[in-house]
C-alpha positions as CSV (number, residue, x, y, z in Angstrom):
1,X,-48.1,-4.9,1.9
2,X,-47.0,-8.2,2.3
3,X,-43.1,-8.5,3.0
4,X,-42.4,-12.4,2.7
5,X,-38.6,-12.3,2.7
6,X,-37.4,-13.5,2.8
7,X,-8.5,-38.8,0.5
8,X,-7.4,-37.8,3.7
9,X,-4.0,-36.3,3.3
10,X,-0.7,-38.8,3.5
11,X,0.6,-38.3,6.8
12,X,4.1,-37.9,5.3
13,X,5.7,-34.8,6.2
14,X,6.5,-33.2,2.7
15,X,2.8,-33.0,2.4
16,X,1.7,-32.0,5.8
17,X,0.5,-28.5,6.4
18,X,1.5,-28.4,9.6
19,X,3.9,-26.4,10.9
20,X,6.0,-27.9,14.1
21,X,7.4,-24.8,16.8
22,X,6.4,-21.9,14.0
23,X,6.9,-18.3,15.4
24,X,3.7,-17.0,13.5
25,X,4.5,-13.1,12.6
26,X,1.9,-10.5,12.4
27,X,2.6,-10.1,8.6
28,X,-0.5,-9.4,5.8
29,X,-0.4,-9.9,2.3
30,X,-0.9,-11.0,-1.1
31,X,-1.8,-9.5,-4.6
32,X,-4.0,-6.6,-5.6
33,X,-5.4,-4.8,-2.3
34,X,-9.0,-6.0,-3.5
35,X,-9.1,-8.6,-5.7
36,X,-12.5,-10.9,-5.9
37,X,-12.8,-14.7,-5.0
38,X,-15.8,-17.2,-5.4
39,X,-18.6,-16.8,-3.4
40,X,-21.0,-19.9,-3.1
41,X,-22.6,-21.4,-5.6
42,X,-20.5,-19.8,-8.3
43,X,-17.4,-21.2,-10.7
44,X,-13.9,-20.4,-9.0
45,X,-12.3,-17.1,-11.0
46,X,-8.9,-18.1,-12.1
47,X,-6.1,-18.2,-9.5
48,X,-4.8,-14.9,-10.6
49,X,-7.9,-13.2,-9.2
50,X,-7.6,-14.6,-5.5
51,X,-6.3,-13.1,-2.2
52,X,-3.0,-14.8,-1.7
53,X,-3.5,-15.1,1.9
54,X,-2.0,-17.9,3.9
55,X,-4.2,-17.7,7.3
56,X,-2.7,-19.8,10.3
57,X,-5.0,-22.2,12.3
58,X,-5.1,-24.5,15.4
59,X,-7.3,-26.7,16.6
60,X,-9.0,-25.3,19.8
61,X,-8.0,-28.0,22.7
62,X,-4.9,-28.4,21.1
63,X,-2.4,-29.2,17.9
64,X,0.5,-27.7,15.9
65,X,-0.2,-24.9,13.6
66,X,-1.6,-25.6,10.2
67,X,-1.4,-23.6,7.4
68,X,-4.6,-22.5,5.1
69,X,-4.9,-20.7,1.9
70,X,-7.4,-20.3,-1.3
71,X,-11.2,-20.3,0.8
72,X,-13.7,-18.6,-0.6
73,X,-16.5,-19.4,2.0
74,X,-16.8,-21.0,4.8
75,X,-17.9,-24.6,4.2
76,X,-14.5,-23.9,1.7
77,X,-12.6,-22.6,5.2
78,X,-13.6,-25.9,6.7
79,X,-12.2,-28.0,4.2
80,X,-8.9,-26.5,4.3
81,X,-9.0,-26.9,7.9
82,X,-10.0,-30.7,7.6
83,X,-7.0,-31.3,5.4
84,X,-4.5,-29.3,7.2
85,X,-5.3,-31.4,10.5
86,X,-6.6,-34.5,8.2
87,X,-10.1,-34.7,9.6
88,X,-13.4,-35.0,7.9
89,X,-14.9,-31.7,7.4
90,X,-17.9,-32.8,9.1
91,X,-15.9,-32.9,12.7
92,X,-16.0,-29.1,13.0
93,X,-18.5,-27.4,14.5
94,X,-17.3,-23.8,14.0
95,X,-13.8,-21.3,14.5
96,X,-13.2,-18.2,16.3
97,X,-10.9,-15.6,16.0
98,X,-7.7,-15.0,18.0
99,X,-9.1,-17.6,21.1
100,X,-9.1,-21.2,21.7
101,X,-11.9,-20.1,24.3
102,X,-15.5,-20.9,23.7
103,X,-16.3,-17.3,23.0
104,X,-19.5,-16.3,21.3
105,X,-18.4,-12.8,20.7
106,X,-15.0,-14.1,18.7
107,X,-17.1,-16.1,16.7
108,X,-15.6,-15.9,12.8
109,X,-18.8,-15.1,10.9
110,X,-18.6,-13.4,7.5
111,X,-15.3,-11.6,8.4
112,X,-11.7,-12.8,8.6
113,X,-9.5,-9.9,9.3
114,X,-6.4,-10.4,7.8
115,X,-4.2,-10.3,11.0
116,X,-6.5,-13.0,12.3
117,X,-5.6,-16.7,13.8
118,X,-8.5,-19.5,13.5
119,X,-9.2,-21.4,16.0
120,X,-11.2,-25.0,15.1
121,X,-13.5,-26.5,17.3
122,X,-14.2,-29.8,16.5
123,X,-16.6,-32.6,17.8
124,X,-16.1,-33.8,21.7
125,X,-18.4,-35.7,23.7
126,X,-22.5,-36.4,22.7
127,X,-25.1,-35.6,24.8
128,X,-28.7,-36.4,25.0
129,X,-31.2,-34.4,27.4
130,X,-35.2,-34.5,28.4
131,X,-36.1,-30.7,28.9
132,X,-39.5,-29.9,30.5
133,X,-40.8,-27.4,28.7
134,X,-42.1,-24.9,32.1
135,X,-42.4,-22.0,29.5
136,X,-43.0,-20.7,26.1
137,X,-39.7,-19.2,25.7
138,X,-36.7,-21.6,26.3
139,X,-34.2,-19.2,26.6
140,X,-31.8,-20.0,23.9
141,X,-30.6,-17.6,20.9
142,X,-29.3,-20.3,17.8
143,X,-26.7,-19.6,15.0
144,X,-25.4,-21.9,12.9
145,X,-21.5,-22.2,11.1
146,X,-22.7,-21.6,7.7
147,X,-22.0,-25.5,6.3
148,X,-25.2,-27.0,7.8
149,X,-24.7,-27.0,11.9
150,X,-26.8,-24.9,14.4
151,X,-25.2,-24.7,18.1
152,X,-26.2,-22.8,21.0
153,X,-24.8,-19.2,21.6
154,X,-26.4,-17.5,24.5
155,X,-28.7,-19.1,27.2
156,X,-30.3,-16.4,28.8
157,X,-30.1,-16.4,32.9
158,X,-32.8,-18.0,34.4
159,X,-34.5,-19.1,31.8
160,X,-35.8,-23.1,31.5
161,X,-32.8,-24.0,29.4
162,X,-30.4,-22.2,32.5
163,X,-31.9,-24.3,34.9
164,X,-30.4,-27.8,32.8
165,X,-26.6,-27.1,33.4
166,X,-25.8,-30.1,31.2
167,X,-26.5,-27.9,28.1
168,X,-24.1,-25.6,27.2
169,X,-23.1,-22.3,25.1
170,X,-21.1,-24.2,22.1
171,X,-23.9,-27.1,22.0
172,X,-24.5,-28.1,18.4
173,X,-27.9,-29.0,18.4
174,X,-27.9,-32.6,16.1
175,X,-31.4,-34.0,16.8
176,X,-34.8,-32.4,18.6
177,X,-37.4,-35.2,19.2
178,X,-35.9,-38.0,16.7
179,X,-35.9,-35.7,14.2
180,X,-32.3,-34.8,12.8
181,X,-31.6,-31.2,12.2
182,X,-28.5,-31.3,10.8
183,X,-28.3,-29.2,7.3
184,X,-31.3,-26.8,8.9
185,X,-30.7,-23.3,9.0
186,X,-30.6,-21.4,12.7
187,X,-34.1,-19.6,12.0
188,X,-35.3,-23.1,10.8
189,X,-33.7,-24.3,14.3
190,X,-35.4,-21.8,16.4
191,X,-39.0,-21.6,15.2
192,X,-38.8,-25.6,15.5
193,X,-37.8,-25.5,19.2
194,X,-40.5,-21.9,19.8
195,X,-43.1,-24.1,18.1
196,X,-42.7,-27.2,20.6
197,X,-45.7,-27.3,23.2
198,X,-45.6,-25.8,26.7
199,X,-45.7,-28.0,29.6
200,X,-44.1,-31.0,27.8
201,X,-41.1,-32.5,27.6
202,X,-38.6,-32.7,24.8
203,X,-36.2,-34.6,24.1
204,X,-32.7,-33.0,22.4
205,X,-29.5,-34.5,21.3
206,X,-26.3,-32.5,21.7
207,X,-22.7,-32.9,20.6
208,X,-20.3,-30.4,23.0
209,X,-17.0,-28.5,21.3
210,X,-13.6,-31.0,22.3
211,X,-12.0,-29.4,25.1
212,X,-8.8,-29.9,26.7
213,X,-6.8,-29.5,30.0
214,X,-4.3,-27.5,28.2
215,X,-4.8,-25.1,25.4
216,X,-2.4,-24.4,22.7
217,X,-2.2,-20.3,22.2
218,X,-0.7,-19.1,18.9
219,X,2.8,-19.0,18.5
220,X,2.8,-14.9,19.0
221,X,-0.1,-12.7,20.0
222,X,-0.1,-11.3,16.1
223,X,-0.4,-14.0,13.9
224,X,-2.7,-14.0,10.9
225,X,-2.8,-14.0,7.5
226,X,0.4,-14.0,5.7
227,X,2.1,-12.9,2.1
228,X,2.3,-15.5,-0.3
229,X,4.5,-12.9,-2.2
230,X,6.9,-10.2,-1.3
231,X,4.6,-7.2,-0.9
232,X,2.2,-6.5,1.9
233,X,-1.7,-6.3,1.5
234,X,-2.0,-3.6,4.1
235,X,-1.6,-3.2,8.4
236,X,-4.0,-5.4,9.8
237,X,-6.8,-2.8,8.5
238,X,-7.9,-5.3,6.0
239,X,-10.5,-8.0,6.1
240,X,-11.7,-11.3,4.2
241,X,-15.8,-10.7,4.1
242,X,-17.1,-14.1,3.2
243,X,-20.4,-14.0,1.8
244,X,-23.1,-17.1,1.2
245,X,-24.0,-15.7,-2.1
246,X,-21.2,-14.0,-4.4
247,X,-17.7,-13.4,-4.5
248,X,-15.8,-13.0,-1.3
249,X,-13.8,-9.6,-1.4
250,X,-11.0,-8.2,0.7
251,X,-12.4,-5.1,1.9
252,X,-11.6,-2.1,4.4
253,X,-12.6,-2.9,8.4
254,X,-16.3,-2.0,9.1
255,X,-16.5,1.4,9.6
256,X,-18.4,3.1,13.0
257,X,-21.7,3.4,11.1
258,X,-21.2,-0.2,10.3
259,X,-20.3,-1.9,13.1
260,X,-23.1,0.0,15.1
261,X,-26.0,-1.3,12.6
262,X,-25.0,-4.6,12.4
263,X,-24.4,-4.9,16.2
264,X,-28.2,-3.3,16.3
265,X,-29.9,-5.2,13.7
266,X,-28.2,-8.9,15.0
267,X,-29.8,-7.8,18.3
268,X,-32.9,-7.7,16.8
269,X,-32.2,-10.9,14.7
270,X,-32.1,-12.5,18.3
271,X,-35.2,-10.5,19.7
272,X,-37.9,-11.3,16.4
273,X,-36.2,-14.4,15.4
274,X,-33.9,-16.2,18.3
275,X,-31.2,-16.0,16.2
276,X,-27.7,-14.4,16.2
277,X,-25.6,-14.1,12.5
278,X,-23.8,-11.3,11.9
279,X,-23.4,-12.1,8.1
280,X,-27.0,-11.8,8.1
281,X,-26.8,-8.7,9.8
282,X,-24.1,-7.4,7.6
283,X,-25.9,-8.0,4.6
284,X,-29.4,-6.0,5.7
285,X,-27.2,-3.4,7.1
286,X,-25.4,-3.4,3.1
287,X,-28.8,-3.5,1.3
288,X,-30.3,-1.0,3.6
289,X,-27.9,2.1,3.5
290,X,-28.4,3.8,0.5
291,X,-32.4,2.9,0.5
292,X,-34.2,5.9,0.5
293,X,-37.6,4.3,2.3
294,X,-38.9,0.9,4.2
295,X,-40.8,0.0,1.3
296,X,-37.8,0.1,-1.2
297,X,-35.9,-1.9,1.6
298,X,-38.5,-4.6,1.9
299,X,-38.8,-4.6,-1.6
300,X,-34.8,-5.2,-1.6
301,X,-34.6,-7.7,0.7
302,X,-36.9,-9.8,-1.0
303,X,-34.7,-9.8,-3.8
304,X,-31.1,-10.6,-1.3
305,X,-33.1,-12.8,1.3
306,X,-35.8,-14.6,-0.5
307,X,-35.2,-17.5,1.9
308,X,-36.7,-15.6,4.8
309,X,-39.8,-14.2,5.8
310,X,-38.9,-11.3,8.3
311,X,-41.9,-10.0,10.2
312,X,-43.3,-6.3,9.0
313,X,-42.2,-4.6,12.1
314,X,-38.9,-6.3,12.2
315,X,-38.3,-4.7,8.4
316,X,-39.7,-1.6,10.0
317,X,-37.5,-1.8,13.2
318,X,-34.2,-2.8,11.1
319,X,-34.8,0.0,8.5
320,X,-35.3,2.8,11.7
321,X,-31.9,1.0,13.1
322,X,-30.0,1.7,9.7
323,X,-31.3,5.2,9.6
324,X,-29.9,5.8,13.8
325,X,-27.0,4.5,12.6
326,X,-26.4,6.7,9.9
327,X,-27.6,9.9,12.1
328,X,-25.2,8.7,14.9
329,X,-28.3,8.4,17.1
330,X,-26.1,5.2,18.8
């Protein structure tokens, strides 16, 4: 059977969020170990019913520490981010966890963990490059920050894209061809660049993460989130799952079974589809698990994914990696 799946701030500084020479403590906590907040698309719960976290942020080439709280997704994270730094929301490209290094595997994806310090990296220097196209395959595996931007995150060795050092992993990929892909989604991204014709040239426009000479590193190795209140949330055990669709929920760390399925299935994201997301990942590895057969899980990621249309044997491979999971078989 078919399975088609799928304002700026005032600079003054009683309303700054910034916080000048801050020892940031590793400290977590908040209300009600898991209350619920808004996922996208839906109407914000009351107050009440939100984490209250206070995460702690930096730009990634450099800045004092800001102060963010009350996200519920991530173009919501962004936002927060813009205002504590006042930029436009549009200057970030994406955030990782715990480095000011371009680091693919720190990435923050649909997971803050409460202990966790955000790292922005914003817009730096534009870049447009002809690429002869020598081969099908280009060599590049896409993601995208969740609020409309694809970048680059792996360039395989030796590949075409490997052999033009001008294009880097961190690239946000803002125009193939004249055609502007901003707002596209990183499968969208990926089948456009797979579909471009061999032994041609293309033409791609590129805007590299800001770097610096000098990086600013947190004010202590620890800090993350921190109570709003007097009582603590929990030990750094803890994390903030941001989802594109519902409410986001504080939640337990991923457990072994976990982490190995969604590790397996992203790898497979990137083999079928030239694509890494991890939320993505998460989520088939959520609507899988208690599924007793690969027809009930096609049949339920229709109803999660409808926006994508996943290849039979890549349902078929991502149902066998959920059940090795499960058995341990990894």
């Amino acid at each position: 059977m078919p399975l088609g799946l799928r304002k700026k701030k005032n600079k003054s500084r009683e309303s700054s969020n910034l916080v000048e020479n801050e020892e940031v403590g590793a400290h977590s906590g908040g209300g009600a170990g898991k209350s619920t907040v808004n996922g996208g698309g839906l109407p914000p719960p009351p107050a009440s019913l939100r984490p209250k976290l206070v995460f702690h942020t930096q730009l990634a080439h450099g800045s004092p520490t800001g102060r963010i709280e009350g996200f519920t997704n991530v173009k919501e994270l962004y936002n927060k981010i813009a205002e504590a730094f006042n930029l436009n929301p549009d200057e970030i490209l994406f955030c990782t966890l715990n480095t000011h290094k371009i680091d693919m595997e720190k990435l923050l994806g649909g997971q803050i963990g409460l202990e966790d310090f955000i790292f922005a990296h914003i817009k730096g220097i534009k870049k447009e490059v002809e690429v002869y196209k020598a081969e099908e395959a280009l060599g590049l595996t896409i993601t995208d920050n969740g609020a409309g931007y694809a970048f680059i995150k792996r360039i395989k060795e030796g590949s075409v894209v490997d052999g033009v050092k001008v294009i880097c992993v961190g690239d946000h990929i803002e125009c193939i061809n004249g055609k502007n892909i901003v707002g596209m989604r990183h499968f969208e991204v990926a089948r456009m660049l797979k579909e471009l014709p061999k032994n041609q040239s293309f033409t791609i426009k590129l805007v590299e993460p800001m770097k610096a000479f000098e990086m600013l590193e947190p004010r202590s190795r620890g800090g993350g989130a921190k109570a709003s209140g007097e009582n603590r949330v929990g030990t750094g055990r803890e994390t903030l799952r941001l989802r594109s669709k519902g409410p986001a929920t504080v939640e337990e760390m991923p457990t072994e079974f976990e982490e190995k399925a969604v590790k397996k299935v992203d790898d497979l994201l990137e083999s079928y589809m030239g694509i890494r997301d991890t939320e993505l990942a998460a989520t088939m590895v959520e609507v899988g698990r208690d599924k007793n057969n690969p027809d009930e899980f096609a049949m339920a990621l229709d109803q999660a994914l409808g926006d994508f249309a996943f290849p039979d044997e890549f349902v078929f491979d991502v149902w066998g990696a959920i059940g090795d999971a499960k058995q341990g078989r990894f």
